[in-house]
Structures are given as structure tokens and as C-alpha cells.
C-alpha positions in Angstrom: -5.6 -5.4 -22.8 -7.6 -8.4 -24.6 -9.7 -10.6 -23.6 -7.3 -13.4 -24.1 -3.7 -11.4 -22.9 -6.1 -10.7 -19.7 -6.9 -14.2 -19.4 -3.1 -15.5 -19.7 -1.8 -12.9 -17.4 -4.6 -14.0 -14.5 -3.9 -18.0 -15.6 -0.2 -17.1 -14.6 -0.6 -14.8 -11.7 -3.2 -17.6 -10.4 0.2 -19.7 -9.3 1.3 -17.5 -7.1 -2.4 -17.3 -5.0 -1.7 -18.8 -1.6 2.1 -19.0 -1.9 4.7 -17.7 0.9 7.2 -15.2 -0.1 8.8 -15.1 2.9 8.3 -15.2 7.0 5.4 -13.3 8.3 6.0 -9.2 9.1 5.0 -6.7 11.5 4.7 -3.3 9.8 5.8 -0.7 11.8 2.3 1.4 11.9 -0.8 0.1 12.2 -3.0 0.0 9.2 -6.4 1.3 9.7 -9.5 3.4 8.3 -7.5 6.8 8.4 -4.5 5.7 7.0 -7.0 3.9 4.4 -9.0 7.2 3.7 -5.7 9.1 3.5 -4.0 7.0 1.2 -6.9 6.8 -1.4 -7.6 10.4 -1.1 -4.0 11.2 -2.2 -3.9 8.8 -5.0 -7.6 9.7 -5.6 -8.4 5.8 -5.6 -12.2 5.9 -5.0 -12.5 1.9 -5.0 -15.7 1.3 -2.4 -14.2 -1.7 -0.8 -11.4 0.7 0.9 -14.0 3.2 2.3 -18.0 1.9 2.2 -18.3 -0.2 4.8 -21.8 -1.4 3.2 -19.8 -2.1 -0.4 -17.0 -3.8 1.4 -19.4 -5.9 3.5 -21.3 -7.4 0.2 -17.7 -7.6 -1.8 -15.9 -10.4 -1.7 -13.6 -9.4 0.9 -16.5 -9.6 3.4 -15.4 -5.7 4.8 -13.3 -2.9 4.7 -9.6 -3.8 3.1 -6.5 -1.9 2.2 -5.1 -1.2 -1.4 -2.7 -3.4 -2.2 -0.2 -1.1 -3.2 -0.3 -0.1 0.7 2.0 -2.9 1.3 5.1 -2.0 -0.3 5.1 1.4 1.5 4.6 0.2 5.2 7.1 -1.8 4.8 9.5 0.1 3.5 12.1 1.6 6.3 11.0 5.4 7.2 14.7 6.4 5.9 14.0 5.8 2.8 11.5 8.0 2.0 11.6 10.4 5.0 13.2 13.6 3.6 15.9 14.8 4.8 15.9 18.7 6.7 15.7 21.5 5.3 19.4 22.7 4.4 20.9 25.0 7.4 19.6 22.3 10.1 21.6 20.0 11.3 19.2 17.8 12.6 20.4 15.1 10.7 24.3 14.4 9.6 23.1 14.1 6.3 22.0 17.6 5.7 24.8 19.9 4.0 24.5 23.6 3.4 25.8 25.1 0.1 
């Protein structure tokens, strides 16, 4: 990306800073240090500011902070992504054996 396409894209995106998309959410797990560490492990994300405590303190979030791409996943419902049994259990009513 240029200099000048980067420029535009952050003028743009700087809009949206500090505006409400919607009400305020609970996610349905807590987010903290493991489920940091396990999430940048398996997308081998090695940003400091998600794991060093001394390089997130002097960032400028001030400490430790999830990736942003954590936040479409905890909110998404668990039956979305969960997978379903293997085939032979019944567990679920959406499992079918062939």
C-alpha cells in the first residue's frame, strides 16, 4: 500500500473512532491472558502489546490488550462454529450417519 492510499484509508477509518455501533455486550467468556496467549499462538501473531507486559505498559494502550480480530469470535454464538459430533453419536439431532 502507498504512502498516500494508506493515508486516505486511515483519514476515512478516522470517522468511525469513538462512534457506537450498537448497545454495549457481554461476551459470553471472559477475555484474559490465556485466551490472549492462546489465540496469538494459533494465528502465530507475535505482536508485544498482546503478551509483554513491559511492551504493553510503554505502548499506547498503557498494558496488556486483546487482538482486535478477538472480537468477532467471542461474540459469535458457540453454534456456529462448535462442530457438530462425530457421525454415529447422537448427541446432537443434527448428527446423521451414512
Amino acid at each position: 500500500m502507498s504512502a498516500q492510499a494508506r493515508a486516505e484509508l486511515e483519514h476515512k477509518l478516522q470517522a468511525y473512532v469513538g462512534q457506537e455501533t450498537g448497545p454495549a455486550q457481554v461476551g459470553p467468556e471472559p477475555v484474559n491472558d490465556s485466551m490472549i496467549q492462546h489465540w496469538c499462538e494459533a494465528l502465530g501473531d507475535r505482536n508485544a502489546v498482546y503478551g509483554d507486559a513491559e511492551a504493553a505498559q510503554r505502548s499506547v494502550h498503557g498494558g496488556i490488550v486483546a487482538p482486535p480480530t478477538m472480537l468477532q469470535a467471542w461474540f459469535c454464538p458457540a453454534s456456529r462454529w462448535r462442530a457438530p459430533p462425530p457421525c454415529g453419536r447422537t448427541s446432537r439431532p443434527s448428527c446423521t450417519s451414512s
